[in-house]
N, C-alpha and C positions, 0 to 999 in steps of 0.2 A: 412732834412730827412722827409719824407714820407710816414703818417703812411694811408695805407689802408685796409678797413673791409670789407674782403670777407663774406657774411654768405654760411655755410656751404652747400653743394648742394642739404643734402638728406632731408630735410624742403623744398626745395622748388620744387623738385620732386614730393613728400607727396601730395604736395595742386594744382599742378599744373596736376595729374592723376585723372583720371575719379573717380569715387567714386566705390569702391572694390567688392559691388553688381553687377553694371552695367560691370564692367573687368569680372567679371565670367558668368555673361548671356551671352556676347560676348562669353566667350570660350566655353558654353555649346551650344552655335548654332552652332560654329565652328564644334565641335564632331559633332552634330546631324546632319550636313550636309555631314561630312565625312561618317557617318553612313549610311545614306539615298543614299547617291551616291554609298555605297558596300564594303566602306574601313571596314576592321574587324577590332573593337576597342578592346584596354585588357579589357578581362571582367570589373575591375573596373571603368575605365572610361564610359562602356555603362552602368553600375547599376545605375552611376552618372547621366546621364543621362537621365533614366529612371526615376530615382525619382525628379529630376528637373520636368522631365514632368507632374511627378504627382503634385506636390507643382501646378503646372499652369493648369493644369488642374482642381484641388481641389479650386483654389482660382482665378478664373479668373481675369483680368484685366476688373474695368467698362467701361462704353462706355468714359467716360471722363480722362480713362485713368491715374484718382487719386489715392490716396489710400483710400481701400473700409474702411470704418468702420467698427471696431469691433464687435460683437454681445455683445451684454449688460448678462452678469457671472450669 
C-alpha cells in the first residue's frame, strides 16, 4: 500500500496569488476604465473609486516607484 500526501490546495492558492493590494488596484482600474468608457457604476463601486483616487492622488507614487517614507510624528 501506498501512502500519499496531497497538501491541501487553498495554501497553495494563498501563496501562489498576487499579493491582495495589487488584486484590488487591478480591480479598481478595471472600474475606472468601465467608468471612463460611460459604463454607470453602482454608486458604491464609483465612491470606491473615487476614493481610491484620492488615496493616489494624496500619496503619489516616487519616480522610483518605492515606498515613499513616512514623515517623522
Amino acid at each position: 500500500m501506498k501512502i500519499r500526501h496531497y497538501e491541501p490546495y487553498a495554501p497553495l492558492r494563498a501563496r501562489a496569488y498576487p499579493a491582495i493590494g495589487d488584486q484590488l488596484d487591478a480591480i479598481m482600474k478595471f472600474a475606472q476604465h468601465l467608468q471612463t468608457s460611460g459604463q454607470v457604476l453602482p454608486d458604491e463601486v464609483a465612491q470606491w473609486v473615487a476614493q481610491c483616487n484620492h488615496v493616489k492622488q494624496r500619496f503619489p507614487k516616487t519616480a522610483d516607484s518605492g515606498a515613499e517614507p513616512l514623515p517623522a510624528a
